[in-house]
C-alpha positions in Angstrom: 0.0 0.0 0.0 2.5 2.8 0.5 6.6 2.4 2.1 6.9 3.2 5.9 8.7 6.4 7.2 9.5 8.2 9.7 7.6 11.2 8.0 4.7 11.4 6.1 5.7 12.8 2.5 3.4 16.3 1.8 2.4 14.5 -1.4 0.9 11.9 0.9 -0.9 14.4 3.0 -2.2 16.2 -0.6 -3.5 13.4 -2.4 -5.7 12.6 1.2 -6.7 16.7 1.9 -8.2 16.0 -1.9 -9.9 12.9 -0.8 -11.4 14.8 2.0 -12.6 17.4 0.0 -14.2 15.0 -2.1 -16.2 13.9 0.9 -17.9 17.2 0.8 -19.6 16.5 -2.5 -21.8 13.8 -0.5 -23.9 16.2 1.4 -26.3 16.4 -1.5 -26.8 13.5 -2.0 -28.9 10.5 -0.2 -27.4 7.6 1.9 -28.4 5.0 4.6 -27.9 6.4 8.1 -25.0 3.7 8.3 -23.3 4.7 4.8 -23.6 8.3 6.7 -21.9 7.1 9.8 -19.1 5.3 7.9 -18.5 8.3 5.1 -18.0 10.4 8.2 -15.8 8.3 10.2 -13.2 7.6 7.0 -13.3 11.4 6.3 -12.5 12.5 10.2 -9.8 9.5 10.1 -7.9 10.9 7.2 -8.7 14.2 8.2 -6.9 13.2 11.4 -3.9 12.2 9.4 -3.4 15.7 7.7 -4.4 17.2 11.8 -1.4 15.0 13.5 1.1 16.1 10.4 0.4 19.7 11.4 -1.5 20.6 8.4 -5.5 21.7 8.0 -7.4 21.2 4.9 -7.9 24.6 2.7 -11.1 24.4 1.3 -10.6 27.7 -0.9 -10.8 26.2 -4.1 -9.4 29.5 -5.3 -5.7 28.6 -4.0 -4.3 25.4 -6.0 -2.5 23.7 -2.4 -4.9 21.4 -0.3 -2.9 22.2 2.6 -2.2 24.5 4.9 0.1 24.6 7.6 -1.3 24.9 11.0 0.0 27.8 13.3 -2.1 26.3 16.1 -1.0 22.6 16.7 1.0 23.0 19.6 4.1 21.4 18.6 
């Protein structure tokens, strides 16, 4: 699936901000209460991913990089 590190590559953390913006384009649309629950707990585990990497998710589709770096994450 992917070769271990010690760090997660930025192109790692892009390709899975993407996916989780992709998530968003479910919200119009219908699903079971369970495909709801499961969409929601793969997006906030890969959203956790780019979180612990100290990066948040830009959703300003007006700026090309996913990712932003996050002042806030206490490290």
């Amino acid at each position: 699936m992917s070769n271990l590190a010690d760090k997660t590559q930025y192109k790692a953390l892009s390709i899975i901000a993407n996916m989780v913006r992709e998530f968003e384009r479910l919200h119009y649309l219908d699903m079971t209460k369970t495909d709801d629950y499961d969409a929601c707990q793969a997006r906030n585990l890969l959203e956790g991913i780019i979180q612990s990497n100290g990066y948040r998710i830009n959703y300003d589709n007006k700026i090309k990089h996913p990712l932003l770096k996050d002042r806030d994450n206490g490290k």
